[in-house]
N, C-alpha and C positions, 0 to 999 in steps of 0.2 A: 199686316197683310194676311188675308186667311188663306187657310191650306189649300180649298179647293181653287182657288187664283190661281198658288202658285201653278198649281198641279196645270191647269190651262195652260199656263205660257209654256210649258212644258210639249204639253201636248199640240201645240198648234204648231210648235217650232218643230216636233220631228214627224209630222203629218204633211207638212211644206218639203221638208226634206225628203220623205221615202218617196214622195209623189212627183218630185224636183230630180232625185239622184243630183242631191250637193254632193261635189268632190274634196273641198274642203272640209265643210263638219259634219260628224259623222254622230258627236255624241253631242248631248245637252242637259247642261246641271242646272235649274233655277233655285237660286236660295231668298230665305224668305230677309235676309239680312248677312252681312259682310263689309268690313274695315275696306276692303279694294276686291274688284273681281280681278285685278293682277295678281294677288298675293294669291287669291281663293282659285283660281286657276293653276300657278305653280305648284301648290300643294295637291290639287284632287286629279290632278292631270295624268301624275307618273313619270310626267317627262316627254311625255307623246305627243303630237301633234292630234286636229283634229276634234277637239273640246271645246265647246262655248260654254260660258259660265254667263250667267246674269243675275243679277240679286234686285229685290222688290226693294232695294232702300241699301245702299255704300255711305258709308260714315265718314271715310277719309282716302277718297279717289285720289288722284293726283295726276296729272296730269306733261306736257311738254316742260324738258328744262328746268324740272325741279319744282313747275307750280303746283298748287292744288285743283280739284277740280270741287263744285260747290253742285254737291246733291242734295237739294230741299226737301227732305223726307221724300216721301213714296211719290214723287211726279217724274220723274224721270226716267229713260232706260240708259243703264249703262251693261256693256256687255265686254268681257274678252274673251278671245278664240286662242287658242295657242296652233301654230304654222311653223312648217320645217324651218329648220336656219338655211335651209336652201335658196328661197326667197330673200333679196337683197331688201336690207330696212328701209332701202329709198323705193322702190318698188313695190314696198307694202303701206308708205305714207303715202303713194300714190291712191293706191287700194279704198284704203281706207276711207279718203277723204273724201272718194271718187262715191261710193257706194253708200254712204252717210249723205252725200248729198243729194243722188238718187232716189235714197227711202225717203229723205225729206220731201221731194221734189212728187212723189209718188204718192206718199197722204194729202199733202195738200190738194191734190185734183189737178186736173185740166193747166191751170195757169202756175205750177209750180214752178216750172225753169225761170220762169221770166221775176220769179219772186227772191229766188236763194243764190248764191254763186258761192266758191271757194276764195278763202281768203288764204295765201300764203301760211304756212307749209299746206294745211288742212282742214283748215277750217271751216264750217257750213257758216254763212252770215247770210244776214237781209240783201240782197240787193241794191245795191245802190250807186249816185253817180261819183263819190270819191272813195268806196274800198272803205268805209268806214260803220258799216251796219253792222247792229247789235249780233252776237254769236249766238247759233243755236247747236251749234254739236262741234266736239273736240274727239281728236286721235293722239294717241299713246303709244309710241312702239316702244317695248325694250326687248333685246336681246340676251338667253341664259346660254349656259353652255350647252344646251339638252335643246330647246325650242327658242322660238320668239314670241312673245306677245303681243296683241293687239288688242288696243283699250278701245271703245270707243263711249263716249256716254252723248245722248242728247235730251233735249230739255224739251217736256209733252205737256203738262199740265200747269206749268207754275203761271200765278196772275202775278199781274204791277208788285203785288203788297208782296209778295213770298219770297222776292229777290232780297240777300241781304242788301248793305249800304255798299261793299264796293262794287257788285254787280247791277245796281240800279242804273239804266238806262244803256248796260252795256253789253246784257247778256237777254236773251229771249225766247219766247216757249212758244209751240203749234197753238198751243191751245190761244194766246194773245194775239195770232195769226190769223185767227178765226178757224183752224181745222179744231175739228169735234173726235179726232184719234183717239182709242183709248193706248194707252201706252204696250198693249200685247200687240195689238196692229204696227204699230212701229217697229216692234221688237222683232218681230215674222219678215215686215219688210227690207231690213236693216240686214237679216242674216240671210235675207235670198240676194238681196242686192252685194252685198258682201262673197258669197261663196262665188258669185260670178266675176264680179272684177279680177278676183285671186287667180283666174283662169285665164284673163285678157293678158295679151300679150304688154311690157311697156310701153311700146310703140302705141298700143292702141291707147293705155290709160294715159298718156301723157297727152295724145290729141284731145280725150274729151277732157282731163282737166283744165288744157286750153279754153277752152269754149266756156267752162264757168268762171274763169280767171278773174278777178275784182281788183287785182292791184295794178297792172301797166298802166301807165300813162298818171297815178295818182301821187300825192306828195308825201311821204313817208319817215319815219325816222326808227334807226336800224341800230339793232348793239352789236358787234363782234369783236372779241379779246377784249374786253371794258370798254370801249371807245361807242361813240354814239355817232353814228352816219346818216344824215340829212338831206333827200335829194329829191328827185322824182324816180321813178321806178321804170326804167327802159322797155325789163323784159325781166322774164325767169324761169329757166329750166329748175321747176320744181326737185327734181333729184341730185344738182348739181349746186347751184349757184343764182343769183338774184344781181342783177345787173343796175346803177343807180347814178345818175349824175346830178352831183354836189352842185349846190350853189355857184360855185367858183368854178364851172366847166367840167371839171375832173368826172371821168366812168371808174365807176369801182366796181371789182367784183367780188362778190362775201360769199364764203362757203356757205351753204342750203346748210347744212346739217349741224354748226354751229353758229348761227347766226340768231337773233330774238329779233321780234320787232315791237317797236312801242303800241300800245295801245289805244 
């Protein structure tokens, strides 16, 4: 990635902000390469809130629950922000997923809403009519004892070919969408769309994640403590709980926060 690139993302990102007065981020690091912008955040941060980091290329992101996250060389943006621990981490999965989906919804043009929805906890996917479209952007919280972080990465440029074998056919890029984004437009989008949700009330972020919600009413299968639960999906107060009735009549209710769900 050449310097004057970086130096753009840069610049576009704090030219949005003086002109925005974002209350959230205040500073902006783009690196031309980094193992995780989580790690590369905790170290260049201080410990402060207030800090975006993004890198033109992450080697080894990672993602909810211990996954990884698979950046194909230089197509992608992934970005973390470091936020007070005053912010509750379920109120910042709201955040996240909410304002990911937004910038998504915001490049594609005109007919985005109707194209992307949230798939349980936070994820941006394709639309569609059983909750099971390809993914185009993931959210990361961890909590340190100094700040929390927020990962977020989404996928801008990758074709058919660039997806490895286990994300073939289950992960997907703007660019496959047909948007012609270049990945700084995203990037710009993503942290105005972001610094604002951080500022909505939950009350507010919990109604609009309703409205892209992809999984009520679809059939699902769910991990919690080693066990695998199989049901149709009721309802789900994303910061709480996810509501499911089993085959056999039974509502179960699984905690949000430790809970996975099959792929």
């Amino acid at each position: 990635m050449e310097r004057d690139e970086l130096e753009s993302w840069t610049e576009e990102l704090e030219r949005a902000r003086d002109a925005e007065g974002w209350a959230f981020i205040r500073r902006v690091m783009s690196l031309r390469h980094t193992k995780s912008t989580q790690d590369a955040a905790v170290m260049l941060s201080g410990g402060k809130p207030g800090l975006l980091v993004t890198a033109g290329h992450q080697s080894a992101g990672r993602g909810r629950l211990g996954r990884s996250w698979a950046d194909t060389s230089h197509m992608g943006v992934a970005v973390t922000v470091t936020i007070p621990n005053s912010l509750s981490a379920e109120r910042l999965s709201l955040a996240g997923g909410l304002a990911s989906c937004r910038a998504v919804e915001q490049v594609l043009g005109p007919a985005g809403a109707k194209r992307v929805g949230i798939r349980w906890p936070n994820d941006v996917v394709e639309a569609g009519p059983d909750g099971t479209g390809r993914k185009l952007s993931g959210v990361l919280i961890e909590v340190t004892p100094a700040i929390t972080l927020m990962g977020i990465g989404i996928n801008v440029l990758q074709q058919a070919a660039d997806w490895p074998e286990p994300l073939a056919g289950r992960a997907v890029s703007l660019r496959e969408l047909g948007c012609a984004a270049q990945r700084v437009d995203v990037l710009v989008a993503l942290a105005r769309c972001l610094d604002r949700a951080l500022q909505a009330s939950p009350e507010h972020l919990a109604l609009e994640w309703q409205e892209r919600n992809v999984l009520t009413g679809t059939r699902r299968t769910f991990i919690h403590d080693g066990k695998r639960v199989t049901g149709t999906v009721l309802g789900i107060d994303p910061a709480c709980s996810v509501r499911v009735q089993c085959e056999d009549g039974r509502v179960v209710e699984l905690p949000a926060l430790t809970t996975s769900m099959e792929k």
